[in-house]
C-alpha positions as CSV (number, residue, x, y, z in Angstrom):
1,X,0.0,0.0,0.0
2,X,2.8,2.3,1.0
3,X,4.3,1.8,-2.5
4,X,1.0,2.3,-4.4
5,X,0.8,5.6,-2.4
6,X,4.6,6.7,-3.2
7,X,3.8,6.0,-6.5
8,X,0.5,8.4,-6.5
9,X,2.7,11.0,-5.0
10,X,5.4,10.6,-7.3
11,X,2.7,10.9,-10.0
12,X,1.1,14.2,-8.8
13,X,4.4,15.2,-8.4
14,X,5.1,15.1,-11.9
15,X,2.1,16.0,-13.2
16,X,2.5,19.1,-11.7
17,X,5.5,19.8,-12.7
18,X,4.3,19.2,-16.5
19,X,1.6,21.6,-15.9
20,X,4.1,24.1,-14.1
21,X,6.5,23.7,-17.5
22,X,3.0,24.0,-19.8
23,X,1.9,27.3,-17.8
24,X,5.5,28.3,-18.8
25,X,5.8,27.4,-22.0
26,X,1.9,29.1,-22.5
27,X,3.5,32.5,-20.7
28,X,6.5,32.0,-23.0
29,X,4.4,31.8,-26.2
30,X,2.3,34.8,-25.5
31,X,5.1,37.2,-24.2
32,X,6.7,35.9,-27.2
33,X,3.4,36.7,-29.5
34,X,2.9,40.2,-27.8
35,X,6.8,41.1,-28.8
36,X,5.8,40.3,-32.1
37,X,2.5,42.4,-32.3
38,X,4.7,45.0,-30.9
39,X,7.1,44.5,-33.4
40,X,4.8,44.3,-36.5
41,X,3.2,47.5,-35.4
42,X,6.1,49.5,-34.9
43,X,7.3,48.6,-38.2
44,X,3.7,49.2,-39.8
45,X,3.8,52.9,-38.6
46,X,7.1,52.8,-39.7
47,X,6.6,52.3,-43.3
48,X,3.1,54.3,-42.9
49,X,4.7,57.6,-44.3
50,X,6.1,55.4,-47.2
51,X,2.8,54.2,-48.1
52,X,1.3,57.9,-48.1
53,X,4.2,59.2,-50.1
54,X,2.7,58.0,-53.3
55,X,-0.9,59.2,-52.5
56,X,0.3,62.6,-51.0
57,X,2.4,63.1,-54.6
58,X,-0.7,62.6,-56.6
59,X,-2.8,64.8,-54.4
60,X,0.0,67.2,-54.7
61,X,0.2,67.0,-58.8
62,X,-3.8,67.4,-59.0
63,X,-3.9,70.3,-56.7
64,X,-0.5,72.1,-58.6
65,X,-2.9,70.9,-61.8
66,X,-6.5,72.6,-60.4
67,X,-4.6,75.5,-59.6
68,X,-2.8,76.1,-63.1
69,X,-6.6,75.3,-64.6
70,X,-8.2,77.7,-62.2
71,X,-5.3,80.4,-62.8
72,X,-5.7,80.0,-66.7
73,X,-9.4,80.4,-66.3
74,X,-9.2,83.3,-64.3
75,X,-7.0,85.3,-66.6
76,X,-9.2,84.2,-69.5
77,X,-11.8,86.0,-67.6
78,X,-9.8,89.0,-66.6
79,X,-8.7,89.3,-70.6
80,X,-12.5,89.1,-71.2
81,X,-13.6,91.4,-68.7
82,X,-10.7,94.4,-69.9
83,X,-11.7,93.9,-73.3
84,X,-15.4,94.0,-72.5
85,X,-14.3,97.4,-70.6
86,X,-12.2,98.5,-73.1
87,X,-14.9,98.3,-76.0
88,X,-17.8,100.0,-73.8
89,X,-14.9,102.7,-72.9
90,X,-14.5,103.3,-76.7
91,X,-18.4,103.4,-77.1
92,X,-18.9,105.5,-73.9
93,X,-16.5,108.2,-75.4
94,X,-18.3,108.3,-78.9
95,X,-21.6,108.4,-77.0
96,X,-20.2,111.4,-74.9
97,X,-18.7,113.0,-78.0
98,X,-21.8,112.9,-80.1
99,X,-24.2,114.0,-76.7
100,X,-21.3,116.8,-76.5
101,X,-21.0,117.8,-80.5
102,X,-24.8,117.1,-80.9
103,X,-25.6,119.6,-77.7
104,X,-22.4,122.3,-79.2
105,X,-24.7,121.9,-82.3
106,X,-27.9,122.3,-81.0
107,X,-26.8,125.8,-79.0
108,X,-25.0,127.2,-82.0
């Protein structure tokens, strides 16, 4: 009896030990898994500016783009508005000059 309970003993002895080396080896894995995650993520913000670089340049090219459009536009306009002035100037001083000759007429 004494040897069947020695043997018991020696049995829970072990199998605690194998479940103290498995709660190890499980605290090991996940320490292990957690540097990892850490890892991976530095390096993923790492190489984040890289990956907008592309994105940034073609946001960059389109805007320098819009703004050439928008700036040709704009003095298409402004050509368009000074000749529009320029022409009613010219009529505005033959209106005046005929209102003025026509009036000189009129009191002579």
């Amino acid at each position: 009896m004494e040897d069947i309970l020695k043997r018991l003993l020696e049995a829970e002895q072990k199998a605690e030990k194998q479940v103290e080396e498995a709660d190890a080896a499980r605290r090991e894995m996940i320490q292990g898994a957690l540097e990892e995650a850490r890892r991976a993520e530095a390096e993923f913000e790492e190489q984040a500016e890289t990956r907008r670089k592309p994105f940034l340049k073609l946001a960059e090219e389109g805007a320098r783009r819009r703004i050439a459009e928008d700036e040709a536009a704009a003095a298409a306009h402004q050509r368009n508005l000074r000749e529009r002035a320029a022409a009613n100037e010219e009529a505005a001083v033959k209106a005046a000059l005929a209102l003025i000759l026509g009036e000189d007429q009129q009191q002579q």
